[in-house]
DSSP file (Angstrom, degrees, kcal/mol; ACC not computed):
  #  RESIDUE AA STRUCTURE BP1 BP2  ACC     N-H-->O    O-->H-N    N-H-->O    O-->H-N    TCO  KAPPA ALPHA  PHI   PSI    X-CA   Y-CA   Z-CA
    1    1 A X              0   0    0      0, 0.0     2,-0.3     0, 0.0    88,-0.3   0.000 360.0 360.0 360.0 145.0   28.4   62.6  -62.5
    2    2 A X  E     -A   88   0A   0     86,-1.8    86,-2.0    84,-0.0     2,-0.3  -0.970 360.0-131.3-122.8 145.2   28.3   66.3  -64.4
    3    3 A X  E     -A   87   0A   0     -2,-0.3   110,-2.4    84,-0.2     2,-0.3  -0.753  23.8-166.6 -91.6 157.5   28.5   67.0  -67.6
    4    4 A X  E     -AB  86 112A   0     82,-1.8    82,-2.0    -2,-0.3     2,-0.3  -0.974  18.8-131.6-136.1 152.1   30.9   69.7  -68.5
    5    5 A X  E     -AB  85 111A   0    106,-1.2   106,-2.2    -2,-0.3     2,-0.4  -0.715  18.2-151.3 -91.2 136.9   31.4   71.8  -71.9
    6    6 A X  E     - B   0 110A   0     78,-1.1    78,-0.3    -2,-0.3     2,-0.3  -0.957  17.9-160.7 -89.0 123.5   35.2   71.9  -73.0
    7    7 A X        -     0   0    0    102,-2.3   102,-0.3    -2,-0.4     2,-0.3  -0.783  11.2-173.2-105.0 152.3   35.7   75.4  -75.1
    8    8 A X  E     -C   82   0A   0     74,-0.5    73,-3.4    -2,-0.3    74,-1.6  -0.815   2.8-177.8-138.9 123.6   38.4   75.8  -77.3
    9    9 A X  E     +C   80   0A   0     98,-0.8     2,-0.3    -2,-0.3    98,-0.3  -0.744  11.9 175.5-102.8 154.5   38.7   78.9  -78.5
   10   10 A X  E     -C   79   0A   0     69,-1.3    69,-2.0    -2,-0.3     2,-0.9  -0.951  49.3 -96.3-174.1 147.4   41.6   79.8  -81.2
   11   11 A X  E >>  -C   78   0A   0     -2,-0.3     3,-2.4    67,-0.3     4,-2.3  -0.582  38.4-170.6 -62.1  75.2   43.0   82.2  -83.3
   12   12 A X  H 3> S+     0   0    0     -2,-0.9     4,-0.9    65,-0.8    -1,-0.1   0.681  93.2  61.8 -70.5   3.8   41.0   80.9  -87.3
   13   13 A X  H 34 S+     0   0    0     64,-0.3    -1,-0.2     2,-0.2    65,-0.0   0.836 106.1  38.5 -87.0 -46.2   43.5   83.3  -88.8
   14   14 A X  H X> S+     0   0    0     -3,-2.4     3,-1.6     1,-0.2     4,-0.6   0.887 113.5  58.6 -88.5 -42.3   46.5   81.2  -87.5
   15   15 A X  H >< S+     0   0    0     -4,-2.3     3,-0.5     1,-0.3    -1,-0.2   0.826 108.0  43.1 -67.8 -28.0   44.8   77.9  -88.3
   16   16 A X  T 3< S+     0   0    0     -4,-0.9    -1,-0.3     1,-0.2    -2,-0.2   0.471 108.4  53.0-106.3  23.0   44.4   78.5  -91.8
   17   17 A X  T <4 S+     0   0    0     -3,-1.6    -1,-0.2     2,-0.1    -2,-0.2   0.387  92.5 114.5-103.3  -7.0   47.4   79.8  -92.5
   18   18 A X    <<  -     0   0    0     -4,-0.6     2,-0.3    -3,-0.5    -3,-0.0   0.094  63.7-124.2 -67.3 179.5   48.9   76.3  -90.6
   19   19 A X     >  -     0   0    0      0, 0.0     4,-2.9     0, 0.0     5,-0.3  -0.648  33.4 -93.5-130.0 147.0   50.8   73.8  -92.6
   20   20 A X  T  4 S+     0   0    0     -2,-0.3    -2,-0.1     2,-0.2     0, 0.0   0.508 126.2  50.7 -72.4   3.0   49.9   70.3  -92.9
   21   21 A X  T  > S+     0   0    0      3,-0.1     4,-2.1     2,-0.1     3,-0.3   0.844 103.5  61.8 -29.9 -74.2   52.3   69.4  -90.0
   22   22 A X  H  > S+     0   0    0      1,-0.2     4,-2.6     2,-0.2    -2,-0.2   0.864 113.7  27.6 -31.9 -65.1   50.8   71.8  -88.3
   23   23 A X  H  X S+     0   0    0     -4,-2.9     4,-0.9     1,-0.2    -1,-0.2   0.566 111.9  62.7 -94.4   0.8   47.3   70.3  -88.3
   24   24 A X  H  > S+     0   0    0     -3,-0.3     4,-1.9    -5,-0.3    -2,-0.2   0.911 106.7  51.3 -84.4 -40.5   48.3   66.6  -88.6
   25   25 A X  H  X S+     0   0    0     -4,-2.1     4,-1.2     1,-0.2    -2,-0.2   0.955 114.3  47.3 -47.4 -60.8   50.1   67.3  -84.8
   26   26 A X  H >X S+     0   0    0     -4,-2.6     4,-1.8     2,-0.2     3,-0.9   0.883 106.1  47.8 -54.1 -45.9   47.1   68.7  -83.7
   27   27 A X  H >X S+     0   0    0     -4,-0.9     4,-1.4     1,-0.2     3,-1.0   0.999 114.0  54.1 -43.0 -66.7   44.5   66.3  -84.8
   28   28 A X  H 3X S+     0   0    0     -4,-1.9     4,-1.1     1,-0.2    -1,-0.2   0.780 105.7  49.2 -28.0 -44.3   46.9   64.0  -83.3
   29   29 A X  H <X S+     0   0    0     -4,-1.2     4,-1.6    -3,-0.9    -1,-0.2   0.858 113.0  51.4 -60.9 -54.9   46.9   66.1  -79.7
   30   30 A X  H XX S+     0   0    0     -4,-1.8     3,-3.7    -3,-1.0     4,-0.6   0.972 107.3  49.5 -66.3 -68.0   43.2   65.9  -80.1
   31   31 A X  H 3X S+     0   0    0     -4,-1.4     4,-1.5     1,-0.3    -1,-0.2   0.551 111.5  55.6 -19.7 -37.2   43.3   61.8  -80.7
   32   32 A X  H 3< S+     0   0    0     -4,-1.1     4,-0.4    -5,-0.4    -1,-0.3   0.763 105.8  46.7 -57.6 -48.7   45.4   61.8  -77.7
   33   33 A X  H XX S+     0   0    0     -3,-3.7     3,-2.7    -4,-1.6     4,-1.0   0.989 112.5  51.4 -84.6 -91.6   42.8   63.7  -75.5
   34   34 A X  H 3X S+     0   0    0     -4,-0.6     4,-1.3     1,-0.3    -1,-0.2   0.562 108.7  45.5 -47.6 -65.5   40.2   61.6  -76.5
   35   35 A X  H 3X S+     0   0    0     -4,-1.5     4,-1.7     1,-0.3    -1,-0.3   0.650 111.9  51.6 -80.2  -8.6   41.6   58.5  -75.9
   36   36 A X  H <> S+     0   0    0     -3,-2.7     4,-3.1    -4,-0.4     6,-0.3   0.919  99.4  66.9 -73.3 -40.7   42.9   59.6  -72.5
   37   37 A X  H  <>S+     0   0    0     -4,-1.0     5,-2.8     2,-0.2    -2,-0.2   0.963 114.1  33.4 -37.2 -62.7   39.2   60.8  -71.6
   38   38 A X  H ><5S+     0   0    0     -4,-1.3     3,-0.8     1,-0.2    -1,-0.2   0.735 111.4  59.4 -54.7 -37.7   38.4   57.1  -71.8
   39   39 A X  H 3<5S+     0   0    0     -4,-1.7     2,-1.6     1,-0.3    -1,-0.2   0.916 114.4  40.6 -37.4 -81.7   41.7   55.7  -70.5
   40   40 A X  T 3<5S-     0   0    0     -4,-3.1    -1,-0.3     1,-0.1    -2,-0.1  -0.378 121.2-104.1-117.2  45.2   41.1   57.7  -67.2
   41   41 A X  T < 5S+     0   0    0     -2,-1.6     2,-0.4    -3,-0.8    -3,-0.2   0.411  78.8 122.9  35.6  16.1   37.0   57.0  -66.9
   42   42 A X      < -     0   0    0     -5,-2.8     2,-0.5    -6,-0.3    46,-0.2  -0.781  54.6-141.0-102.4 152.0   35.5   60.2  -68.1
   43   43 A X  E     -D   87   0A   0     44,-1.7    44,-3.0    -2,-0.4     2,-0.8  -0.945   8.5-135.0-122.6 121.8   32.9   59.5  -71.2
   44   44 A X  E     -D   86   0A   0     -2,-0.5    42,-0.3    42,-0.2     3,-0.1  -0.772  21.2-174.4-100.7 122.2   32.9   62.0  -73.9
   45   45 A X  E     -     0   0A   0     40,-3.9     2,-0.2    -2,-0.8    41,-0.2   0.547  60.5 -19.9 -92.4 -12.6   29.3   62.6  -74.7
   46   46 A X  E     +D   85   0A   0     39,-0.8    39,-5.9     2,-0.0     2,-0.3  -0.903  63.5 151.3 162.5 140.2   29.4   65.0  -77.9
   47   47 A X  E     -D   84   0A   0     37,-0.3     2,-0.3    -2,-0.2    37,-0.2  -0.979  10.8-179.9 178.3 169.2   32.0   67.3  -79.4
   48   48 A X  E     -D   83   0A   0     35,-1.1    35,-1.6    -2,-0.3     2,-0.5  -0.750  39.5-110.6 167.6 133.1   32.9   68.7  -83.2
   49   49 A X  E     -D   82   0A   0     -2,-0.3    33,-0.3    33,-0.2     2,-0.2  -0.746  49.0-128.5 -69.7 112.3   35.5   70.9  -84.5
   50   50 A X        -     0   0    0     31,-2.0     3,-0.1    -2,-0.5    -1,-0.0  -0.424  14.4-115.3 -96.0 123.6   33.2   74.1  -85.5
   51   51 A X        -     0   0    0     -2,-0.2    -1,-0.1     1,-0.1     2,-0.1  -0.167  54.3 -64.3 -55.5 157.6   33.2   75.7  -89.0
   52   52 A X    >   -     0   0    0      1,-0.2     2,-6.7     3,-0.1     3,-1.2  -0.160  39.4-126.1 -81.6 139.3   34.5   79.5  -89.4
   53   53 A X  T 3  S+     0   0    0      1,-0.3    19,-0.7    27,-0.3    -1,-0.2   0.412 102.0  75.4 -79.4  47.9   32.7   81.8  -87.9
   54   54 A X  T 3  S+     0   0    0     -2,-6.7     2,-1.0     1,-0.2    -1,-0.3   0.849 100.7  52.1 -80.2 -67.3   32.2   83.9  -91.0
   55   55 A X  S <  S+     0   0    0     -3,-1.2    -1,-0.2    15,-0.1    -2,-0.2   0.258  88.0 103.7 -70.4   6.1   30.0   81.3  -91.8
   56   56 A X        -     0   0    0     -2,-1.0    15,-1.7    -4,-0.4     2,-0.5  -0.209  64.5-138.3 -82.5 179.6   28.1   81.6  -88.6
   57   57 A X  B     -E   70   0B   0     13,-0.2    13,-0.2     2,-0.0    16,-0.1  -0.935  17.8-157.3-129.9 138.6   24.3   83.5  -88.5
   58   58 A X        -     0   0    0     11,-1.6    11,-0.4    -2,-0.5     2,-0.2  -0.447   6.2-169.0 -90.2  39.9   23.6   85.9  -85.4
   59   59 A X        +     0   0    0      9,-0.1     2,-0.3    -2,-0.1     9,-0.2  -0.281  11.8 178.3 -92.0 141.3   20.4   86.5  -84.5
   60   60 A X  E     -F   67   0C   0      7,-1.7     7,-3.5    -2,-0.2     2,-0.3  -0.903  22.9-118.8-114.6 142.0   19.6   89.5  -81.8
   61   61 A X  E     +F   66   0C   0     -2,-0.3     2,-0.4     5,-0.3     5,-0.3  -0.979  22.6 172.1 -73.8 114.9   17.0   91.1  -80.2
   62   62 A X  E >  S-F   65   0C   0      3,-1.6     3,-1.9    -2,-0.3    -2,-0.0  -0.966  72.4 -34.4-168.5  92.7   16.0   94.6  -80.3
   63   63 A X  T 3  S-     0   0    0     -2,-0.4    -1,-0.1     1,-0.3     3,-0.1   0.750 131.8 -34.7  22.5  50.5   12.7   95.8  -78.5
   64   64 A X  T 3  S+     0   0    0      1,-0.3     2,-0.4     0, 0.0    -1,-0.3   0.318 118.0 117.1 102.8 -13.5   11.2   92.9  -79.3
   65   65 A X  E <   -F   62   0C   0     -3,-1.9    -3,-1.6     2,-0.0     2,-0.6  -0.781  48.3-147.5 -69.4 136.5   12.7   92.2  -82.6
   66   66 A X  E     -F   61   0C   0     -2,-0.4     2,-0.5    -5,-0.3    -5,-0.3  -0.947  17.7-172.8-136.2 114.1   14.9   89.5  -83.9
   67   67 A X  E     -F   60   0C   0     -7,-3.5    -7,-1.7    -2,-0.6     2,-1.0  -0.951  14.5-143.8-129.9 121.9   17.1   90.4  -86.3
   68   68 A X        +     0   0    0     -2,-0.5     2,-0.2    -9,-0.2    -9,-0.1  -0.440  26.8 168.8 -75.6  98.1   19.7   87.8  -88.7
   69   69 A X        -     0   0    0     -2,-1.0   -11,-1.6   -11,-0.4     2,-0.8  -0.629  37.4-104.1 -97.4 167.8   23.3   89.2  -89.6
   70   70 A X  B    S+E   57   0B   0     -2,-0.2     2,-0.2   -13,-0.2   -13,-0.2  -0.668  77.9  46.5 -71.2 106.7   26.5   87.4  -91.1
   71   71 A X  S    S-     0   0    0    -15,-1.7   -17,-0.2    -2,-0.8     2,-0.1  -0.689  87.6 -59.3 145.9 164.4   29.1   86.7  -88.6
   72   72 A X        -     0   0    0    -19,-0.7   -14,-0.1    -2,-0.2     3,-0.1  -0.369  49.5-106.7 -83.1-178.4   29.8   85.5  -85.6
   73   73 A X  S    S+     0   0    0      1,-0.2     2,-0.8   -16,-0.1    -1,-0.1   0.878 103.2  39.8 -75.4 -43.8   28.4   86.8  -82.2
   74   74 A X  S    S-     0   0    0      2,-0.0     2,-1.0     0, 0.0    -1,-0.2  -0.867  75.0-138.2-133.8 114.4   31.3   88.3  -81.2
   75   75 A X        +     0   0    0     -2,-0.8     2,-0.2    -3,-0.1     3,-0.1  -0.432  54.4 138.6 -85.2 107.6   33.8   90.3  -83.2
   76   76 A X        -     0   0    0     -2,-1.0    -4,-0.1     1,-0.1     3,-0.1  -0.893  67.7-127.5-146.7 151.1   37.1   88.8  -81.6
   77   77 A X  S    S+     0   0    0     -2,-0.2   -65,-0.8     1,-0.1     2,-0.5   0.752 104.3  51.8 -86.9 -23.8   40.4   87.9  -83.1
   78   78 A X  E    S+C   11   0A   0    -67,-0.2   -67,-0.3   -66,-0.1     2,-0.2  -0.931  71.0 169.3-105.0 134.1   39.7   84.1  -81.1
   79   79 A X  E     -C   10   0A   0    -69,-2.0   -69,-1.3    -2,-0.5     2,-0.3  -0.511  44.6 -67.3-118.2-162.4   36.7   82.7  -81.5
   80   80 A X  E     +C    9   0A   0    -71,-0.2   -71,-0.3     1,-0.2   -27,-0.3  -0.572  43.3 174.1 -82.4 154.8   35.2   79.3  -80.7
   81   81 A X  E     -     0   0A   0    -73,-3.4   -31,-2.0     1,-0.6     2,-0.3   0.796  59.2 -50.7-119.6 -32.7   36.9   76.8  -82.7
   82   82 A X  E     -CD   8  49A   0    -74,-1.6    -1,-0.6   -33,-0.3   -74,-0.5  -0.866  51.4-157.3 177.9 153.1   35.2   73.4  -81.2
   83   83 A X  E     - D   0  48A   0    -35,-1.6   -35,-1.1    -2,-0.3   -76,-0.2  -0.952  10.9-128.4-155.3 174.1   34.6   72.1  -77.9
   84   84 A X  E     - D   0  47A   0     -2,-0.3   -78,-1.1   -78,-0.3     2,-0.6  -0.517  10.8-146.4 -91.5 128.3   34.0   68.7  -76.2
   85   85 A X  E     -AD   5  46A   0    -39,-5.9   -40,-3.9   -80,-0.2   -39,-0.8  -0.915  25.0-179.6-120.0 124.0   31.1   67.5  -73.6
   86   86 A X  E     -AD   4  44A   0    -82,-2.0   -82,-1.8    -2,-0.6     2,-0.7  -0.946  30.0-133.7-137.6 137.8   32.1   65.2  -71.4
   87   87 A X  E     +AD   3  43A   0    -44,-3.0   -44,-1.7    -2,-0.5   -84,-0.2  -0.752  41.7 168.5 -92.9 103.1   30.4   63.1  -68.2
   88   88 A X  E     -A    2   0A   0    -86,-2.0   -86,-1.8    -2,-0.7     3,-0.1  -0.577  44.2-174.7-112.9-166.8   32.8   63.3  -65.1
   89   89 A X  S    S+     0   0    0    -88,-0.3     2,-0.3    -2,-0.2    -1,-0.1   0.003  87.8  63.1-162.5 -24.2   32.7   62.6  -61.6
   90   90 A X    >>  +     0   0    0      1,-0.2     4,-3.4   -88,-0.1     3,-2.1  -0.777  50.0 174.5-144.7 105.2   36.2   64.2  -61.4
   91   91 A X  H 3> S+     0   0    0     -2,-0.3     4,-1.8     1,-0.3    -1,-0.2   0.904  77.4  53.0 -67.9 -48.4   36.7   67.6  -62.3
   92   92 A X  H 34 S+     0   0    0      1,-0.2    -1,-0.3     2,-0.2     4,-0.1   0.310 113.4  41.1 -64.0   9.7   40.7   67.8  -61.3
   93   93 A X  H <> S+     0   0    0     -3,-2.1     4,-2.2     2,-0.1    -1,-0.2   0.566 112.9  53.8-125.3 -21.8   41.9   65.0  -63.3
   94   94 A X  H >X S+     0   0    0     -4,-3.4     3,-4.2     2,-0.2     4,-1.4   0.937 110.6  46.3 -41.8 -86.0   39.6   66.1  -66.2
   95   95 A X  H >X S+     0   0    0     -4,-1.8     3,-3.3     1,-0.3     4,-0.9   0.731 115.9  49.2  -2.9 -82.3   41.3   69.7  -66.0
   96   96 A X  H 34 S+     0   0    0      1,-0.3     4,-0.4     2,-0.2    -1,-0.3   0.748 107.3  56.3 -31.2 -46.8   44.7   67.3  -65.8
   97   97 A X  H X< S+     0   0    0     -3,-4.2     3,-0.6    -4,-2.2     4,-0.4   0.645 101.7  53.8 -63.0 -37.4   43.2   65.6  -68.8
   98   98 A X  H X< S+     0   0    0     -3,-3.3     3,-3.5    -4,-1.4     4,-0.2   0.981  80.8  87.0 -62.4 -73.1   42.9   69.0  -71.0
   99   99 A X  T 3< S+     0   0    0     -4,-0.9     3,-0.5     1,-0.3    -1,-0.2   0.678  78.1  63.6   8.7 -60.8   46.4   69.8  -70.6
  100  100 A X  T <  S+     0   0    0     -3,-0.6    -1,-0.3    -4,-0.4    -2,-0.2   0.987 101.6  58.3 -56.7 -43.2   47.2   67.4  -74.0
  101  101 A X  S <  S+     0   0    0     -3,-3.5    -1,-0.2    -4,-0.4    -2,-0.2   0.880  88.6  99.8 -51.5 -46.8   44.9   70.2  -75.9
  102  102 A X        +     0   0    0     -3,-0.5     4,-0.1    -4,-0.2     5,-0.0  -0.005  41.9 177.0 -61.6 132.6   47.2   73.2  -74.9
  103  103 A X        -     0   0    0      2,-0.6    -1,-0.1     4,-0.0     3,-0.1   0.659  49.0-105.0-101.7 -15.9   49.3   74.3  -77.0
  104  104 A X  S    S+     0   0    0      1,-0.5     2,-0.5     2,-0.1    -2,-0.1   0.066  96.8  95.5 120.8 -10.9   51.0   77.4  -75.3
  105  105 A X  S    S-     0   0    0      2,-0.0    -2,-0.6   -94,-0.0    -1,-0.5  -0.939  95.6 -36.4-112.9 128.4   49.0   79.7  -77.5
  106  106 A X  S    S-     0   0    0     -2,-0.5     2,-0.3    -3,-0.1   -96,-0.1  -0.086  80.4 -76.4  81.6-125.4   45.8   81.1  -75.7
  107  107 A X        -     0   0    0    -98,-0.3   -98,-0.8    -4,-0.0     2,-0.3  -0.919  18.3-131.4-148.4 177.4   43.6   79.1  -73.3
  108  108 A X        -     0   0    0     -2,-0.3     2,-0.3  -100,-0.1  -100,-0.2  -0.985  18.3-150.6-132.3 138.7   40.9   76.5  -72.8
  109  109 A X        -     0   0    0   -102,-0.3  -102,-2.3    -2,-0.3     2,-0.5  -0.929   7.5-164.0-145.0 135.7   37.7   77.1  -70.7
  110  110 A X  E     -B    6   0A   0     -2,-0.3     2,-0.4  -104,-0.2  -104,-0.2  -0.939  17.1-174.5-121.5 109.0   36.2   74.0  -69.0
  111  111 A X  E     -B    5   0A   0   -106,-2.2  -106,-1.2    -2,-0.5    -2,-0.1  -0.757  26.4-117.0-153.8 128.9   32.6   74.6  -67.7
  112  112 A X  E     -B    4   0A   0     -2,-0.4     2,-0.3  -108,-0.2  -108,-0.3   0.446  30.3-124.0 -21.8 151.2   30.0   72.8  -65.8
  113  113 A X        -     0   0    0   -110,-2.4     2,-0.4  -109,-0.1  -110,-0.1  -0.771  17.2-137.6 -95.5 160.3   26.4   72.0  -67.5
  114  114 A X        -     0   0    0     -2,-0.3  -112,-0.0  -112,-0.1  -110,-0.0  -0.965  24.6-136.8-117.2 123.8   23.9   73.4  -65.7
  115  115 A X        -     0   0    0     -2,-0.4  -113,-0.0     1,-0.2    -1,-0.0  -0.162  28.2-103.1 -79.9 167.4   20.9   70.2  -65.6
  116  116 A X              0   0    0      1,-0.2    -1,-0.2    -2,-0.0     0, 0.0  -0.330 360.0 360.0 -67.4 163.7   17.3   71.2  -66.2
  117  117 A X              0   0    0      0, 0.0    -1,-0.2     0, 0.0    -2,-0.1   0.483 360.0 360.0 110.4 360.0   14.8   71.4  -63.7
């Protein structure tokens, strides 16, 4: 088995301008995904829809210095929006499995955990 991180990165500009349609289909999408993970034997270990990354903290290093700013890491019009961890054995029906998340609008990036040791 591996665990793998699910990313979903998104556009927070578009999402909080969404309609309550909008985000009741998705949630839904998500509900979908979930319950397919199980459906199809992969166990989702941890996951959480991520607050906006104004609100996020940065800290960098700088010769030896660690310095906190406001913002997220990376100044991008997508950021991370949430992702998933999930225990598979099978990486090509997971992948298959993702699919319900897409929406047509940007991507999702699906990658191995690397174990300790």
């Amino acid at each position: 088995m591996t665990d793998y991180m699910i990313m979903l990165p998104g556009d927070e500009a578009t999402w909080q301008a969404a309609d309550e349609a909008t985000r009741t289909a998705m949630y839904a999408r998500h509900t979908d995904f979930q319950r397919a993970l199980q459906e199809r034997g992969h166990t989702m270990t941890g996951g959480a829809e991520l607050a906006h990354s104004s609100t996020a903290r940065t800290l960098r290093t700088t010769n030896g210095t660690v310095s906190v700013t406001d913002g997220p890491y990376a100044e991008t019009v997508e950021q991370l929006t949430g992702f998933y961890l999930v225990r598979s054995d099978d990486l090509e029906d997971l992948l298959d499995v993702c699919r319900a998340l897409s929406n047509g609008d940007g991507g999702i990036e699906v990658r191995a955990c690397v174990a300790p040791g």
